[in-house]
MINU-425295 format. One record per atom (N, C-alpha, C): residue in one letter; x, y, z. Coordinates in steps of 0.02 Angstrom, whole numbers, plus 50000, padded with zeros to 5 digits. Example, Ala and Ser with C-alpha at 12.3 -4.5 7.8 and 13.67 -1.06 7.14 Angstrom:
2
a506604971650390a506154977550390a506604983550390s506424988850354s506844994750357s506455000250394
//
This chain:
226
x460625302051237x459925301151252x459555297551196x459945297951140x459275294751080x459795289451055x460175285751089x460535278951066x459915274451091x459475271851134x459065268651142x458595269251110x458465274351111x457975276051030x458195271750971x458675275050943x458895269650885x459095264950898x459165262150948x459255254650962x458615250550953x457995253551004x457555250350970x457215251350916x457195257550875x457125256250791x457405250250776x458175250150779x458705243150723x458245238350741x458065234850822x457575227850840x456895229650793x456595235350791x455895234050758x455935233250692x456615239150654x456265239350567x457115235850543x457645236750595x458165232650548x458695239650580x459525234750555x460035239750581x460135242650503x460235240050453x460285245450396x460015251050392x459195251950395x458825257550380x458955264150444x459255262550483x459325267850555x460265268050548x460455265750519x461275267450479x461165270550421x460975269450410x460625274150337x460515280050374x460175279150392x459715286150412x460325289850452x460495289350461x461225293050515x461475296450464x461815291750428x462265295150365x461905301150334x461375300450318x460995304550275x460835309450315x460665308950412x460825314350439x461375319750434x461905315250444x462845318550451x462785322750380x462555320150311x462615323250251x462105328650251x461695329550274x461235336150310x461805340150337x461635340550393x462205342950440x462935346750417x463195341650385x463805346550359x463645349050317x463305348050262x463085351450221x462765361850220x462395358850294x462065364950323x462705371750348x463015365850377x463585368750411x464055373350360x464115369650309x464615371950250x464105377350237x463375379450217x463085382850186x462915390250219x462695389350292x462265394150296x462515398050338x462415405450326x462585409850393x462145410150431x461605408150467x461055410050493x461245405150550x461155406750591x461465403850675x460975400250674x460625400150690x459845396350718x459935389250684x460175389550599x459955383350554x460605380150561x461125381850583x461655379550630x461545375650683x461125377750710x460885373150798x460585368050765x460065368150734x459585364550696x459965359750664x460495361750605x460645355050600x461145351350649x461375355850690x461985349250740x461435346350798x460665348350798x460305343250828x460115337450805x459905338150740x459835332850680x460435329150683x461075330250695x461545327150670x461625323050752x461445325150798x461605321950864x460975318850856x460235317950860x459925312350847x459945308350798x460015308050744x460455303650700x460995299450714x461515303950739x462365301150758x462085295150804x461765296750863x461935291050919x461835281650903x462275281750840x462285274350820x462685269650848x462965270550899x463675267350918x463485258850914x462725261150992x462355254950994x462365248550918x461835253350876x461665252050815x462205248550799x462945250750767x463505248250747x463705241950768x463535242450841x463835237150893x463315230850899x462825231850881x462285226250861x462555223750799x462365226450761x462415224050679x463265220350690x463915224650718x464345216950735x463965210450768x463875212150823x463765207250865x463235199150831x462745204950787x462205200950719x462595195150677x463345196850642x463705195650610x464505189650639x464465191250689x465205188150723x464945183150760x465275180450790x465215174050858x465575177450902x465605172450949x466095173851029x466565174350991x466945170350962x467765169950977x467975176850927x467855178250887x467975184950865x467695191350839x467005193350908x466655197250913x467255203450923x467745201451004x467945205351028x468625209650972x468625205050951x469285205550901x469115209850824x468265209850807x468135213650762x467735219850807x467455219050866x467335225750902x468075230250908x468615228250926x469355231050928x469295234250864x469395230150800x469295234850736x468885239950717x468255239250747x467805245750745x467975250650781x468295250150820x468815256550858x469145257450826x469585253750787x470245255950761x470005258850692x469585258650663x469195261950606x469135269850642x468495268950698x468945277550715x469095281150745x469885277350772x470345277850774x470755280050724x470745279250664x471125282050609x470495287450595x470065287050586x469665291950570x469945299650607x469915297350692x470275303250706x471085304150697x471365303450650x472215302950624x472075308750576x471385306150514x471225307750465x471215314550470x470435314950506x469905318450512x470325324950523x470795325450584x471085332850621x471655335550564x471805331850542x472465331950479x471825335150428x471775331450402x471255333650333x470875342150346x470695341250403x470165348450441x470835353350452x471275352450490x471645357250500x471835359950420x472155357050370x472215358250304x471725361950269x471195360050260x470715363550242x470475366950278x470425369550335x470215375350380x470625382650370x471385379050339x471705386850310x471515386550236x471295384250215x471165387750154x470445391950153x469965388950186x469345390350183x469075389450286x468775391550287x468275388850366x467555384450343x467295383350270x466925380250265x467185374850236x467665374550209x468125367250168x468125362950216x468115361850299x468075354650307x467465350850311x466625356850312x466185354250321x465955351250274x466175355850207x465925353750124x466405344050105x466745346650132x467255339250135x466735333050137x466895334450226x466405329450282x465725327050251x465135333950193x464675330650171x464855325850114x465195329050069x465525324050032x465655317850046x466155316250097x466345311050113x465625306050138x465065309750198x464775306750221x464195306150163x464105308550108x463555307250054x463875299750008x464495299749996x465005292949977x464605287350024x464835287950092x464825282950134x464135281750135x463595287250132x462635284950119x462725279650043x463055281050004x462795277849950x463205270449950x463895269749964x464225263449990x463855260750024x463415262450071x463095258250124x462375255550098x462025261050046x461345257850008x461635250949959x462065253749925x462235246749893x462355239849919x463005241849966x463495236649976x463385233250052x462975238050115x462755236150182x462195231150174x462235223450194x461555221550193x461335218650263x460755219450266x460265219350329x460625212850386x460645214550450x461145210550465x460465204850532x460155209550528x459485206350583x458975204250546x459055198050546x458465193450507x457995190350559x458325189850602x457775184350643x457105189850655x456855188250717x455835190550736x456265198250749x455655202750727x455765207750751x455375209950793x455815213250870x455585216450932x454805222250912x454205221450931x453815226550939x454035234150971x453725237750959x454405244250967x453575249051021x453565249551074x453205251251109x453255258851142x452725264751150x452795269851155x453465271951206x453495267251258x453875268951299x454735268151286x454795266351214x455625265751190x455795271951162x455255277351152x455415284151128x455665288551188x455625285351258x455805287651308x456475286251335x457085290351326x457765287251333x457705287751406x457415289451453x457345289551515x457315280351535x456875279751505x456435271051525x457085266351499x457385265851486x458095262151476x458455263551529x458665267051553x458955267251624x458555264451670x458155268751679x457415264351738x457695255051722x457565253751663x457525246851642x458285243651689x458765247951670x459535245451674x459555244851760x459115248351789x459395249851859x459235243251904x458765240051882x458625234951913x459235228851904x459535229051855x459955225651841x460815228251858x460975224351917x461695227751928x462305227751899x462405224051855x462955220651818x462735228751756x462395227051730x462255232551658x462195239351703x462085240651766x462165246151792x462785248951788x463135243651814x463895245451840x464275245651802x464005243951714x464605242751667x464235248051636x463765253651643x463465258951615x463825264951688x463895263451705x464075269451743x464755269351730x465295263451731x465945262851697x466145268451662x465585265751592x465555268551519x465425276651533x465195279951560x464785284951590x465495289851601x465835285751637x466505288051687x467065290651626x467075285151596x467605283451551x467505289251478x466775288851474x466675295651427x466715301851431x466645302851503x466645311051532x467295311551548x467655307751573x468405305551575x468755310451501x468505307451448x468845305551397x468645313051337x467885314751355x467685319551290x467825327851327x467825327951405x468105335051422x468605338051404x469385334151389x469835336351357x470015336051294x469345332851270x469675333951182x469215338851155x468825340651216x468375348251183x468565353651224x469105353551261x469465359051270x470255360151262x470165353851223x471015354451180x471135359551133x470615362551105x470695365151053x470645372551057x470115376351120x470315381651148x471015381751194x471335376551221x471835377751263x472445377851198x472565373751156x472905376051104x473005381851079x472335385751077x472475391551020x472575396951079x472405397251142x472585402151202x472995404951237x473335397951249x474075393751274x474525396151225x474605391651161x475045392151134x474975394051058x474175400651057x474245403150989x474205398550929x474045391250936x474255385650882x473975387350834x473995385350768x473285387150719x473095379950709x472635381750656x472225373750641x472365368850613x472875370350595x473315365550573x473915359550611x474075365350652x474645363050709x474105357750766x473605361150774x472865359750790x472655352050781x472495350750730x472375345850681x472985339950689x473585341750670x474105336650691x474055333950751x473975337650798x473965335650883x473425331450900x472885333050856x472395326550876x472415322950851x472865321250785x473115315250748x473365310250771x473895316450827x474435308850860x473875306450896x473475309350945x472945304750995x472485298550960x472445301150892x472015294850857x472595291650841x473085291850816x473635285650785x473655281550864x473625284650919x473945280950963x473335276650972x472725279750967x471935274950985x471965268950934x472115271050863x471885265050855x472405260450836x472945260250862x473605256250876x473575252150934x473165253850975x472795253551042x472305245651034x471925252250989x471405247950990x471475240850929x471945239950876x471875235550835x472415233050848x472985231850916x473515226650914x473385226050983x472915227551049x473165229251112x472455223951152x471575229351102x471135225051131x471045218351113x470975216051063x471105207051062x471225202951075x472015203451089x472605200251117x472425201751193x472295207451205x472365206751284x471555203351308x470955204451262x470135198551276x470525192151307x470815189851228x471135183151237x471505179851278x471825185051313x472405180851362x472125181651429x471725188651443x471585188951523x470745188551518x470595188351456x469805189051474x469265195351460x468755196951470x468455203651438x468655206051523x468445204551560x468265208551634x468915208951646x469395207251655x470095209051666x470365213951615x470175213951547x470475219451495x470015224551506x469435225151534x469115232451547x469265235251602x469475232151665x469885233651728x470505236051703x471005233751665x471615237551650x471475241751612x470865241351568x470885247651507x470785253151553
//
């Protein structure tokens, strides 16, 4: 719901400062997570961290800002395959540190994601130079982006795709992890490996499979076979 939101932030004030701002969410967030027993400031921050997170858009501009046609698709493939190893990393690293501690992977994660805030103040630079979009009451409304999309059938049909393909895709990797430990008793570790192999295979997928296959059959033929 709040990817159009930050989409139109990146058009009004820039894609750095709303990537920024994410990170520095996620470093909230785990942080909170690692810290507090109090349930409530738990919810609180994984809401912060879900309006923050929804950068995908964001990400996918700032390529698009940066590349041409001929190897947009081929560095969009790599931004999958980034994480794509992330999830190799991420379930390996968490399962490990989840037996030593239950707060060691969150304290990690802020760590890591306080690194990646300060890599990105330095070294990220502003990738949208041209006019910037006026940002109008009605872009705080993730509703009015659909309204907008519906008129249009092509962005309908490749949003309802996407729609398919996500609910497809996030039901079983958020009940992989109760059917693991139910099923077959796994711990978090055994845990952690198993979602490793699913990311080694994504982004093996995604950094030798989507490119090559843009290039030879086309985008609309490689999203029909994907």
């Amino acid at each position: 719901l709040c990817a159009p939101v930050l989409g139109a932030l990146s058009d009004r004030f820039g894609r750095r400062p709303v990537l920024l701002a994410s990170l520095l969410g996620a470093t909230i967030d785990y942080a909170i997570m690692a810290t507090t027993p109090v349930l409530w400031i738990l919810y609180a921050g994984r809401i912060v961290a879900g309006i923050t997170g929804a950068t995908g858009a964001v990400a996918g501009a700032y390529i698009a800002d940066i590349t041409d046609g001929e190897d947009r698709a081929r560095h969009f493939g790599l931004m999958s395959a980034c994480f794509g190893v992330g999830m190799v990393a991420g379930p390996v690293a968490g399962g490990l540190l989840g037996a030593i501690s239950l707060h060691a992977p969150f304290l990690a994660a802020a760590v890591l994601n306080g690194l990646n805030l300060l890599l990105g103040c330095f070294l990220m630079q502003e990738s949208h130079k041209g006019e910037r979009r006026p940002m109008p009451l009605r872009a705080f409304n993730p509703v009015s982006s659909f309204r907008w999309a519906r008129g249009m059938t092509i962005v309908a049909a490749l949003m309802t795709v996407f729609f398919i393909m996500q609910l497809v895709g996030q039901v079983p990797a958020a009940l992989w992890v109760i059917f693991g430990e139910d099923r077959f008793r796994w711990s978090a570790t055994i845990i952690g490996l198993s979602l490793a192999v699913f990311g080694i295979l994504h982004a093996l997928a995604q950094a030798f499979v989507t490119g090559p296959a843009t290039k030879r059959f086309g985008e609309k033929q490689a999203i029909i076979a994907g």
